[in-house]
PDB file of N, CA, C and O in Angstrom:
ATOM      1  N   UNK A   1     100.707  86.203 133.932  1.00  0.00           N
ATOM      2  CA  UNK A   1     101.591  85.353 133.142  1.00  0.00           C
ATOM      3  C   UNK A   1     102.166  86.209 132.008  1.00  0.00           C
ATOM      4  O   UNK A   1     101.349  86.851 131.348  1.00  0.00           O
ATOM      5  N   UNK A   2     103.979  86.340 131.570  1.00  0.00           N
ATOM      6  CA  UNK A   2     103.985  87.080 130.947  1.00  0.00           C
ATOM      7  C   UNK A   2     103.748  86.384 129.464  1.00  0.00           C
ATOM      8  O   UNK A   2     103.077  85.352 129.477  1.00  0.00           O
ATOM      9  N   UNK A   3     104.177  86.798 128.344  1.00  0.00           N
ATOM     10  CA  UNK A   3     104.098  86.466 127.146  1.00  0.00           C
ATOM     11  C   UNK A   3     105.335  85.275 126.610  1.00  0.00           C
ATOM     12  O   UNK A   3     105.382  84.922 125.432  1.00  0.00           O
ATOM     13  N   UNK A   4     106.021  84.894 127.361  1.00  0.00           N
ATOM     14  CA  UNK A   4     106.851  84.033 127.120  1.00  0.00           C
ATOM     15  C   UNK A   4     106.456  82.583 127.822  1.00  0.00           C
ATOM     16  O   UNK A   4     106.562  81.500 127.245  1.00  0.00           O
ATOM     17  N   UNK A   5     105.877  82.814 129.475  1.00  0.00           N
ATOM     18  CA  UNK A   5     105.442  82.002 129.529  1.00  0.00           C
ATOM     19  C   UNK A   5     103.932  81.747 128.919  1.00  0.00           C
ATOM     20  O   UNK A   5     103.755  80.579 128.571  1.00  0.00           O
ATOM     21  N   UNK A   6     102.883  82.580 128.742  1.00  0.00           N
ATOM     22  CA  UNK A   6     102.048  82.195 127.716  1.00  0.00           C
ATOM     23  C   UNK A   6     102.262  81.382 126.146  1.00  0.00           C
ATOM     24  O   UNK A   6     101.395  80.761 125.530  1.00  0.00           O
ATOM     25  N   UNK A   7     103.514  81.585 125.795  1.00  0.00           N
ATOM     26  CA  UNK A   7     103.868  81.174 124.306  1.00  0.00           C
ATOM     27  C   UNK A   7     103.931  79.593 124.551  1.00  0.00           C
ATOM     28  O   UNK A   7     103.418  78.782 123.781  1.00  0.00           O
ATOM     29  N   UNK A   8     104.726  79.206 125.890  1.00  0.00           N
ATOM     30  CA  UNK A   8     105.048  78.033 126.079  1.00  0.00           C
ATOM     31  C   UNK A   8     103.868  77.113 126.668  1.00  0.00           C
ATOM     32  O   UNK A   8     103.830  75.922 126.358  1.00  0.00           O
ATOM     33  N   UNK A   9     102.930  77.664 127.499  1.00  0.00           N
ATOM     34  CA  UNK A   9     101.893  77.036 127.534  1.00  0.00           C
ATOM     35  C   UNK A   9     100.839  76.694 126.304  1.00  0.00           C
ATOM     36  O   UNK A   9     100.357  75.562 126.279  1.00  0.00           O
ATOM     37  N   UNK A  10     100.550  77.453 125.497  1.00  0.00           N
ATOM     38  CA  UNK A  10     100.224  77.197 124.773  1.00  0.00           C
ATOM     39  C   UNK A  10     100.853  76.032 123.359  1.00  0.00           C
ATOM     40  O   UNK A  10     100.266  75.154 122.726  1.00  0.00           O
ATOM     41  N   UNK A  11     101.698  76.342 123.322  1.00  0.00           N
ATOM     42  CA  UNK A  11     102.704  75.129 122.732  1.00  0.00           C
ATOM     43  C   UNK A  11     102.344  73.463 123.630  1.00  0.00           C
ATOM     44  O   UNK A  11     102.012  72.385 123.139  1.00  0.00           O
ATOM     45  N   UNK A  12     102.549  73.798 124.880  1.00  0.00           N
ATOM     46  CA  UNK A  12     102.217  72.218 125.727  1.00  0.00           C
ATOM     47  C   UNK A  12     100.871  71.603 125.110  1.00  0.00           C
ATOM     48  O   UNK A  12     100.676  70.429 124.793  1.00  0.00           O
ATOM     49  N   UNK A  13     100.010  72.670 125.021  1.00  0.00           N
ATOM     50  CA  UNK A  13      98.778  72.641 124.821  1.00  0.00           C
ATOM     51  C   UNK A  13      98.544  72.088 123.248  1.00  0.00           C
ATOM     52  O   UNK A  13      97.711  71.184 123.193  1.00  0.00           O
ATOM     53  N   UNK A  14      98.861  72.296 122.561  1.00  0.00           N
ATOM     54  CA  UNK A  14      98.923  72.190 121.276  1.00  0.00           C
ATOM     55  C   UNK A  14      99.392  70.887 121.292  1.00  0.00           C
ATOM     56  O   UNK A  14      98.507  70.035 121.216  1.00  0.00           O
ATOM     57  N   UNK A  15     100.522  70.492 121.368  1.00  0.00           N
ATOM     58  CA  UNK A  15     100.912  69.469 121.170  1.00  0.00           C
ATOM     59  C   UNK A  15     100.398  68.206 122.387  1.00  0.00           C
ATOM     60  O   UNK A  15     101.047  67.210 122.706  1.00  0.00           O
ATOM     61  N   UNK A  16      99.719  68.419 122.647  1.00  0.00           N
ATOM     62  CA  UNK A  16      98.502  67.117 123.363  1.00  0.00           C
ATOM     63  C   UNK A  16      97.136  67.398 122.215  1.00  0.00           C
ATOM     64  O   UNK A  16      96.080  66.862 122.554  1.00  0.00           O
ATOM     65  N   UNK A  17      97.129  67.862 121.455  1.00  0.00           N
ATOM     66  CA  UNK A  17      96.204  68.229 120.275  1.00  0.00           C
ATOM     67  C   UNK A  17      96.111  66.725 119.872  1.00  0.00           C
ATOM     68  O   UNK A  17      97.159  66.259 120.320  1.00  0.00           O
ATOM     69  N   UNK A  18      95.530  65.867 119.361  1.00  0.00           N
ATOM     70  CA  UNK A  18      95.017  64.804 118.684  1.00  0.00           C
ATOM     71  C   UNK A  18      93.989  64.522 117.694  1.00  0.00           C
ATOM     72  O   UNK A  18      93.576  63.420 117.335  1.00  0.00           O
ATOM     73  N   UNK A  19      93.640  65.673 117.309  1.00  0.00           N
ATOM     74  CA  UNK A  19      92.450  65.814 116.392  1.00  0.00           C
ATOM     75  C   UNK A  19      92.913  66.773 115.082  1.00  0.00           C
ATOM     76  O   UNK A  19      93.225  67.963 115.114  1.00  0.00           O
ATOM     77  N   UNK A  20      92.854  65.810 113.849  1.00  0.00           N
ATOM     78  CA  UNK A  20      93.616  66.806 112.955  1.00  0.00           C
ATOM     79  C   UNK A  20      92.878  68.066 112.891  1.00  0.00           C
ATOM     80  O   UNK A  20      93.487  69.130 112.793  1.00  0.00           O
ATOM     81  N   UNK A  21      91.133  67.990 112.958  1.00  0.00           N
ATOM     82  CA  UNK A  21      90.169  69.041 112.688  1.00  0.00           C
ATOM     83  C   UNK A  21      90.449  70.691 113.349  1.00  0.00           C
ATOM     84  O   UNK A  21      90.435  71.844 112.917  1.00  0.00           O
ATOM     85  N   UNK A  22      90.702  69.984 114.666  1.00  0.00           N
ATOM     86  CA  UNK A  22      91.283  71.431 115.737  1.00  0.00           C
ATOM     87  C   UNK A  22      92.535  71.975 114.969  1.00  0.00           C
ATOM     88  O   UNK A  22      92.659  73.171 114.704  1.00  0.00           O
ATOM     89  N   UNK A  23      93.686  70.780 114.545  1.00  0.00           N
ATOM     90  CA  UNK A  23      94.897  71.284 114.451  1.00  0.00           C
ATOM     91  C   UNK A  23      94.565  72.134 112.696  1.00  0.00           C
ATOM     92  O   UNK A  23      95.205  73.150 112.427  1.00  0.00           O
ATOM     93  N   UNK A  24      93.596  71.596 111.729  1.00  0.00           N
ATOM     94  CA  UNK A  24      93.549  72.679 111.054  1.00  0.00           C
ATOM     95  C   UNK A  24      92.811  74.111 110.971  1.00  0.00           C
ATOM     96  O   UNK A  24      92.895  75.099 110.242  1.00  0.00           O
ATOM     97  N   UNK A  25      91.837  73.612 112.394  1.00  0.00           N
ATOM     98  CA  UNK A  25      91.198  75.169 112.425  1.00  0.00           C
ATOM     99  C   UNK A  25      92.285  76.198 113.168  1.00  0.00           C
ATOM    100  O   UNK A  25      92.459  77.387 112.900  1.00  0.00           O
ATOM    101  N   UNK A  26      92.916  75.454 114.105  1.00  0.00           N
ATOM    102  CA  UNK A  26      94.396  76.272 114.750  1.00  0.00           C
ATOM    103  C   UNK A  26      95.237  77.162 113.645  1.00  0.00           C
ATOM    104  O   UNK A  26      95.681  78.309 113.701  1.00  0.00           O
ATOM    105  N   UNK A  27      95.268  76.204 112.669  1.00  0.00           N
ATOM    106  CA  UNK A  27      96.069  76.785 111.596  1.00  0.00           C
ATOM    107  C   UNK A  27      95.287  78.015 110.782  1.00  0.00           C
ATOM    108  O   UNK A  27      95.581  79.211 110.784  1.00  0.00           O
ATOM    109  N   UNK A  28      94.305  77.408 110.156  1.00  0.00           N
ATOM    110  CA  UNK A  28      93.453  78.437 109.721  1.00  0.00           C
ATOM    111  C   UNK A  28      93.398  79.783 110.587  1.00  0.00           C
ATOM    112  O   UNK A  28      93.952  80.836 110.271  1.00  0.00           O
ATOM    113  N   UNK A  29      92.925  79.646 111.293  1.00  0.00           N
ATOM    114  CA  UNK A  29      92.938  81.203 112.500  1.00  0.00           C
ATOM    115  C   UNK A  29      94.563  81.811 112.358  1.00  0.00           C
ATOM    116  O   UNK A  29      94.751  83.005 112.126  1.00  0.00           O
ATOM    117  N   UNK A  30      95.634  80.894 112.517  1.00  0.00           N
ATOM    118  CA  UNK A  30      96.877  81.703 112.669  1.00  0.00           C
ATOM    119  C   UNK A  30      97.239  82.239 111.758  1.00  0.00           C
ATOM    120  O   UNK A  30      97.893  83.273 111.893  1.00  0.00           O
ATOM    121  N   UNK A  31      96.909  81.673 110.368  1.00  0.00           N
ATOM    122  CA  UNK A  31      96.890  82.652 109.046  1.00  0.00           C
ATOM    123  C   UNK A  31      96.472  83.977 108.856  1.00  0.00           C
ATOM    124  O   UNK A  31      97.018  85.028 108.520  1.00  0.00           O
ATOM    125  N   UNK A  32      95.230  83.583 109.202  1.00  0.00           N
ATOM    126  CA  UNK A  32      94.097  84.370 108.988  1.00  0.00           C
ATOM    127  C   UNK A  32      94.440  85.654 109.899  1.00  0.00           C
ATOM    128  O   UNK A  32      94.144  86.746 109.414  1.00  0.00           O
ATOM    129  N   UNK A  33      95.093  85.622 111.291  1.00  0.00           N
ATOM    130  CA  UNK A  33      95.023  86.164 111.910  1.00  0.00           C
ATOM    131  C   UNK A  33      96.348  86.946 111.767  1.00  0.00           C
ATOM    132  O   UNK A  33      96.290  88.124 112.122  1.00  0.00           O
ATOM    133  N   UNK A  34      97.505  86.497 111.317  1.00  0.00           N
ATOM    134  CA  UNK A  34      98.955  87.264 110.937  1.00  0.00           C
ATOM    135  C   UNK A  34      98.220  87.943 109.823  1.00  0.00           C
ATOM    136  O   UNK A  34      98.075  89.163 109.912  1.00  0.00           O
ATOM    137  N   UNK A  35      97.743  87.315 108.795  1.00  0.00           N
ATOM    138  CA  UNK A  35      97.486  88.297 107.532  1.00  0.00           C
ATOM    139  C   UNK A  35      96.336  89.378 107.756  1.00  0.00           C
ATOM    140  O   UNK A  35      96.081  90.153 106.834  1.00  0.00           O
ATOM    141  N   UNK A  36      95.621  89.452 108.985  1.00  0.00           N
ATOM    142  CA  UNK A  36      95.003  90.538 109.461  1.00  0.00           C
ATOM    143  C   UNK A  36      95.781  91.643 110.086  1.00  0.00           C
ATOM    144  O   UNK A  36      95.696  92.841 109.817  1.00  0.00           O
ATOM    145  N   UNK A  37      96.618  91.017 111.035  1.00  0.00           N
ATOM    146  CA  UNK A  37      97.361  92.486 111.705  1.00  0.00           C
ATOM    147  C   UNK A  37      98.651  92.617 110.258  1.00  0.00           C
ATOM    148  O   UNK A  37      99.376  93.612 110.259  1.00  0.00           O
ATOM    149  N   UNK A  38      98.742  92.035 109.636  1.00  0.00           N
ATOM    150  CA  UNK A  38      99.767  92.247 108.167  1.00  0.00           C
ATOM    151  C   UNK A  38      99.274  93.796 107.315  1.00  0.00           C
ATOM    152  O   UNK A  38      99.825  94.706 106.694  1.00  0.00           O
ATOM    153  N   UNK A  39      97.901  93.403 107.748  1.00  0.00           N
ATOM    154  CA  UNK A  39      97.295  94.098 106.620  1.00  0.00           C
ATOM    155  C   UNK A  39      97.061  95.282 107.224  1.00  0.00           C
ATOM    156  O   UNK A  39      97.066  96.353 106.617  1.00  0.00           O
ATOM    157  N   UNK A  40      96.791  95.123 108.746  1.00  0.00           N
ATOM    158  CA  UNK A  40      96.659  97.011 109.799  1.00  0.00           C
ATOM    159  C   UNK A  40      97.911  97.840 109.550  1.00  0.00           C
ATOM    160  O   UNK A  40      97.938  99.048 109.316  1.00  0.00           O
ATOM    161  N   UNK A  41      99.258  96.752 109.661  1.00  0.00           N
ATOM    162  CA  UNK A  41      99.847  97.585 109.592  1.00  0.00           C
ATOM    163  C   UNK A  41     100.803  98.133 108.424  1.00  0.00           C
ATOM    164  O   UNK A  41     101.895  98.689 108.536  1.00  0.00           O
ATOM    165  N   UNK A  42     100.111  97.830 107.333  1.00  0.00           N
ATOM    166  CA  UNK A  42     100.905  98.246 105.682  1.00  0.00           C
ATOM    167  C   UNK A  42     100.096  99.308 105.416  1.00  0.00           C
ATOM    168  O   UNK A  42      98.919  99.394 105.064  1.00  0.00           O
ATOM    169  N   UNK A  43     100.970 100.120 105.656  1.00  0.00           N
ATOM    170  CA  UNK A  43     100.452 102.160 105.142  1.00  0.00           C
ATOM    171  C   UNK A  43     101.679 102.176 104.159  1.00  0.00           C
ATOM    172  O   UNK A  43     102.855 101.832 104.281  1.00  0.00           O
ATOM    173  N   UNK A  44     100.601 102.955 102.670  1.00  0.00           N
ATOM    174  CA  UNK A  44     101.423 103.215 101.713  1.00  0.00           C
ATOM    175  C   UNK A  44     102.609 104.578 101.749  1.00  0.00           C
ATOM    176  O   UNK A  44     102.162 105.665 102.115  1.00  0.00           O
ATOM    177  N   UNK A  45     103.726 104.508 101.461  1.00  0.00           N
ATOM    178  CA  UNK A  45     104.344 105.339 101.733  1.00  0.00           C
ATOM    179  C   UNK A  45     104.141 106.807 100.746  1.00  0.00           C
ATOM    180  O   UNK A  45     103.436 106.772  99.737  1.00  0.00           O
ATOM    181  N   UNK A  46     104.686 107.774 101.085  1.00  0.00           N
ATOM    182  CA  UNK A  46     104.321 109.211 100.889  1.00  0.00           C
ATOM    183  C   UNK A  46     105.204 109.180  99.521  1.00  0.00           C
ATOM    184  O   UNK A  46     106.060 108.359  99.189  1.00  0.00           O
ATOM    185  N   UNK A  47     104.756 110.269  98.867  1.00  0.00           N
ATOM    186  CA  UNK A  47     105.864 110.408  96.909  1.00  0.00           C
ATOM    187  C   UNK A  47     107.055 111.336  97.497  1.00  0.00           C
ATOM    188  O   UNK A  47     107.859 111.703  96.640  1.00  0.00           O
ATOM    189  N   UNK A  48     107.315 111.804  98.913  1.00  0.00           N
ATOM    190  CA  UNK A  48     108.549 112.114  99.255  1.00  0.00           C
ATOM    191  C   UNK A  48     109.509 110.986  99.862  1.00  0.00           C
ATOM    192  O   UNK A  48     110.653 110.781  99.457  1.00  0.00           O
ATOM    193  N   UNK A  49     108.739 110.137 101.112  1.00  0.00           N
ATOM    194  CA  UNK A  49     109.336 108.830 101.420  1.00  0.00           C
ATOM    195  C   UNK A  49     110.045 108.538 100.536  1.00  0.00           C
ATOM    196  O   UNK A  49     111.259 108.739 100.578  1.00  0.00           O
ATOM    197  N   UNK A  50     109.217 107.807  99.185  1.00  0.00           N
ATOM    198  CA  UNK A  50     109.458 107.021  98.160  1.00  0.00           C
ATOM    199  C   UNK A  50     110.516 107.891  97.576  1.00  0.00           C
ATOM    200  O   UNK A  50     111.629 107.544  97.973  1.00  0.00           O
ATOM    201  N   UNK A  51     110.538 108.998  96.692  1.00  0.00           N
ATOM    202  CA  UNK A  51     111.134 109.659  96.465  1.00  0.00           C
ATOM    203  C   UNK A  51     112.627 110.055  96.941  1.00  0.00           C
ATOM    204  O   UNK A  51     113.596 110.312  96.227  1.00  0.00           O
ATOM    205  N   UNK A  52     112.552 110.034  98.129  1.00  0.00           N
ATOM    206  CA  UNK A  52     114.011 109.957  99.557  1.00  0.00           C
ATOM    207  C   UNK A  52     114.803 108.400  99.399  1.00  0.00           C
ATOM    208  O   UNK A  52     116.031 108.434  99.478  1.00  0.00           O
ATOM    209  N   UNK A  53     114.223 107.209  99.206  1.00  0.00           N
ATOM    210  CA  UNK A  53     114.361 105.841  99.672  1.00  0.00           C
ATOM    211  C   UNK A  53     114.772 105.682  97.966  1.00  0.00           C
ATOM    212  O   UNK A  53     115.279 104.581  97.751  1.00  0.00           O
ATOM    213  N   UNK A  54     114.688 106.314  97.073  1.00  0.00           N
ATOM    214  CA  UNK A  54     115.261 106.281  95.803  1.00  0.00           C
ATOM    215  C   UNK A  54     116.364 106.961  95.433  1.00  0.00           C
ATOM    216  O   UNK A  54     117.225 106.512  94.676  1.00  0.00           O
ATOM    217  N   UNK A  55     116.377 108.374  96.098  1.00  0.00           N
ATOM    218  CA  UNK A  55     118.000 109.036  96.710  1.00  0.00           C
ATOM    219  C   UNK A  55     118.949 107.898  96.894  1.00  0.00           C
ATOM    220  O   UNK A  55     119.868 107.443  96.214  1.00  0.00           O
ATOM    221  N   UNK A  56     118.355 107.560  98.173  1.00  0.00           N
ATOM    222  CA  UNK A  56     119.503 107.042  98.706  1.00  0.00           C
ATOM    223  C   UNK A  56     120.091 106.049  97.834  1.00  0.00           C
ATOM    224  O   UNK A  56     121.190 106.235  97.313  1.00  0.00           O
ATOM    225  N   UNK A  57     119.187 104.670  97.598  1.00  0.00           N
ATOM    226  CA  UNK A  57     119.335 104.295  96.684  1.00  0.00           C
ATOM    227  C   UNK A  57     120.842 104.366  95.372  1.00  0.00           C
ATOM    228  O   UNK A  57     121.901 103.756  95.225  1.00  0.00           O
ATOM    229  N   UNK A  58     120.200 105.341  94.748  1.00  0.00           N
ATOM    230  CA  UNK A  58     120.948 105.441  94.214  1.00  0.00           C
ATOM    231  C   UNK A  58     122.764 106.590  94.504  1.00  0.00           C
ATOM    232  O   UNK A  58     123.736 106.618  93.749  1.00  0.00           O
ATOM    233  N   UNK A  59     122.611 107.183  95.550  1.00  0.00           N
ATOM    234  CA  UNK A  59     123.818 107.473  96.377  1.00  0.00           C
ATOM    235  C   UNK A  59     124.858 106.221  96.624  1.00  0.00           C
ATOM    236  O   UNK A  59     126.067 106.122  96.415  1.00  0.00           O
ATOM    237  N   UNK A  60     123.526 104.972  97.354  1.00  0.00           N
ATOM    238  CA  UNK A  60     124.282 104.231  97.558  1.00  0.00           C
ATOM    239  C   UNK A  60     124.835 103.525  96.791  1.00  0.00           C
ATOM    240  O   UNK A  60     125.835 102.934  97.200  1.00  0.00           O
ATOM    241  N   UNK A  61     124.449 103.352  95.586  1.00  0.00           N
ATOM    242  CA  UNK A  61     125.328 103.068  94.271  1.00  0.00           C
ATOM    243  C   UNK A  61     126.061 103.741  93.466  1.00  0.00           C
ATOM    244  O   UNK A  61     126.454 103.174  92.446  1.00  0.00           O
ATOM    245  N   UNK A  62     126.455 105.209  93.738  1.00  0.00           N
ATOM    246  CA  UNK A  62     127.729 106.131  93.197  1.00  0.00           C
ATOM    247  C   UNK A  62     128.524 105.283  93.957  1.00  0.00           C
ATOM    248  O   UNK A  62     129.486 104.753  93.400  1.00  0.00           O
ATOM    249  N   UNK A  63     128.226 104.987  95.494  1.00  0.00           N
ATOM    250  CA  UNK A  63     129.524 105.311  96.364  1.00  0.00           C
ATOM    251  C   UNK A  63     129.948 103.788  96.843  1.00  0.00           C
ATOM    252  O   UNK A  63     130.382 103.401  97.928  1.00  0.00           O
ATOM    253  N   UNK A  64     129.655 103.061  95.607  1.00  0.00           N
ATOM    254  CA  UNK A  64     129.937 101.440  95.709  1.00  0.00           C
ATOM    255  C   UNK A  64     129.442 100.478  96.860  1.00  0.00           C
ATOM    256  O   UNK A  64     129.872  99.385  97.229  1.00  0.00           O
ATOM    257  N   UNK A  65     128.316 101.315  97.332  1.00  0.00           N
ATOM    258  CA  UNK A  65     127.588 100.523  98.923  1.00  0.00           C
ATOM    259  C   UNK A  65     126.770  99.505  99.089  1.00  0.00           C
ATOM    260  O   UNK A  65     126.195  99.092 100.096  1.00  0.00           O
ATOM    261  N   UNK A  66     126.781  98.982  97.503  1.00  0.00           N
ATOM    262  CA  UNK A  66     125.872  97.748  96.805  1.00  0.00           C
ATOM    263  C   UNK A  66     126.319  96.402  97.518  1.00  0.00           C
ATOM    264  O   UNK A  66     127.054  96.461  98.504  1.00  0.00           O
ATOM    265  N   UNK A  67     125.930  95.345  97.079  1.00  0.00           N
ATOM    266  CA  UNK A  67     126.577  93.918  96.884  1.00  0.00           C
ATOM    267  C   UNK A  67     125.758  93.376  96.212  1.00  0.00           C
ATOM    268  O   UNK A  67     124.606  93.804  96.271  1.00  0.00           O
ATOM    269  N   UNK A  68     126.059  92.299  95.380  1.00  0.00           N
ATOM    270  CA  UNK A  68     124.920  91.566  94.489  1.00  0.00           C
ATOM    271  C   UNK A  68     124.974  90.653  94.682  1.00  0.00           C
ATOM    272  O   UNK A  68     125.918  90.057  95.200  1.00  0.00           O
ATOM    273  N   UNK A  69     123.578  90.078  94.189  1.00  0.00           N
ATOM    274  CA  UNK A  69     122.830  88.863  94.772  1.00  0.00           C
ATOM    275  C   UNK A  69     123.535  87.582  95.151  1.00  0.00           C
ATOM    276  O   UNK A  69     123.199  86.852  96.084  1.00  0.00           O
ATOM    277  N   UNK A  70     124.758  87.347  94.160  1.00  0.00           N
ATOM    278  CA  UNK A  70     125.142  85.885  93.957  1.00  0.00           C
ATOM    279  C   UNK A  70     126.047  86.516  95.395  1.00  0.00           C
ATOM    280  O   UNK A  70     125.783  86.012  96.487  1.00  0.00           O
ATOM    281  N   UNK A  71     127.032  87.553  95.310  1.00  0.00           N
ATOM    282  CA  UNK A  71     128.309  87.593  96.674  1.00  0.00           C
ATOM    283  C   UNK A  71     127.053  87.513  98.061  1.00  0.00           C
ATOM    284  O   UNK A  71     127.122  86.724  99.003  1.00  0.00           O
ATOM    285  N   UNK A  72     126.376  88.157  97.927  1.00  0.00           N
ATOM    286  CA  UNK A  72     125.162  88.026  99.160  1.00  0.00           C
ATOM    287  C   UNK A  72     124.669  87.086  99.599  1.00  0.00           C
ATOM    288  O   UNK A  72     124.400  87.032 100.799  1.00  0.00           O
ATOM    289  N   UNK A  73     124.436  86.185  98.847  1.00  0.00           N
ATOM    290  CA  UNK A  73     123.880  84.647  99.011  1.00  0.00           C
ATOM    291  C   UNK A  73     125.110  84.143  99.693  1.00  0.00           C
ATOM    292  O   UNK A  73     125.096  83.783 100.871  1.00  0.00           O
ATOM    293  N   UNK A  74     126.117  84.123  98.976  1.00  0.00           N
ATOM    294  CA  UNK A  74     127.836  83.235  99.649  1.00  0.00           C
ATOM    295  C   UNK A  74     128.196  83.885 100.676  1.00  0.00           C
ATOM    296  O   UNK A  74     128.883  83.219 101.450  1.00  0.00           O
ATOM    297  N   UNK A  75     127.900  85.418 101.118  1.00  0.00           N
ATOM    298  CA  UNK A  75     128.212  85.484 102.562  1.00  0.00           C
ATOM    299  C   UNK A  75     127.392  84.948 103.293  1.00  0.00           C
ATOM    300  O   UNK A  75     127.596  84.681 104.477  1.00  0.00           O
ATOM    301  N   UNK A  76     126.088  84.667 102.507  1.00  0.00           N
ATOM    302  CA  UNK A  76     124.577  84.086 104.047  1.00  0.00           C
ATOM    303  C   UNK A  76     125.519  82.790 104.241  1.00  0.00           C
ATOM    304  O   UNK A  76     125.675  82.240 105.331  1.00  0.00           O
ATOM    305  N   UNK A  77     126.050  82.429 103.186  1.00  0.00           N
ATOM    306  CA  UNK A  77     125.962  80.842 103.508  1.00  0.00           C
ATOM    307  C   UNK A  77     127.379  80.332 104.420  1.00  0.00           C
ATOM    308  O   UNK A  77     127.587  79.176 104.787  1.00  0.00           O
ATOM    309  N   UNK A  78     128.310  81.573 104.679  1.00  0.00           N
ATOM    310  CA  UNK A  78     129.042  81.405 105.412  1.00  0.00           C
ATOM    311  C   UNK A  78     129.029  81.644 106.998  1.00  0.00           C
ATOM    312  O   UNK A  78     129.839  81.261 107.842  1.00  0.00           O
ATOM    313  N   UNK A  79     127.394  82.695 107.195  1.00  0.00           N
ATOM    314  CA  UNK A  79     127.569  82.400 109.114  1.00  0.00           C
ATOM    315  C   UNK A  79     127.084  81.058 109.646  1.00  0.00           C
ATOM    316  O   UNK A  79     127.180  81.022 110.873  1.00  0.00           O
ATOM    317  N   UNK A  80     126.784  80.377 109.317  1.00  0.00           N
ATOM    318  CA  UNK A  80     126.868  78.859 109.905  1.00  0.00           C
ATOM    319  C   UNK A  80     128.188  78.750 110.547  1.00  0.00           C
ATOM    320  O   UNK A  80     128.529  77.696 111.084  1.00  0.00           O
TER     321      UNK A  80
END
């Protein structure tokens, strides 16, 4: 079974759930369990990374490659 149909079985499954107790230990585990592989995979970056990712940074603000927050927000709100 691949992973798409696994996603959807499990969903069927879930939702014949009737017991709030299951549906909060369900929850509990799915937390618990994103903020575990969250946490495998956050490696701190190197003082050159960082260092490089602050270059650019600021390159990209000589060369006007910015946008700010408020025009950024009004383009999100225009792909609808």
């Amino acid at each position: 079974m691949n992973l798409e149909a696994r996603k959807i079985s499990l969903v069927q499954e879930f939702l014949r759930i009737d017991n709030e107790k299951i549906i909060s230990a369900l929850e509990n585990l799915l937390h618990k369990s994103k903020s575990e592989i969250f946490d495998e995979n956050l490696k701190p970056k190197s003082l050159d990374q960082l260092n490089s990712e602050i270059d650019k940074a600021i390159e990209d603000e000589n060369n006007d490659r910015l946008i700010n927050a408020k025009d950024l927000k009004n383009k999100i709100q225009k792909w609808d």
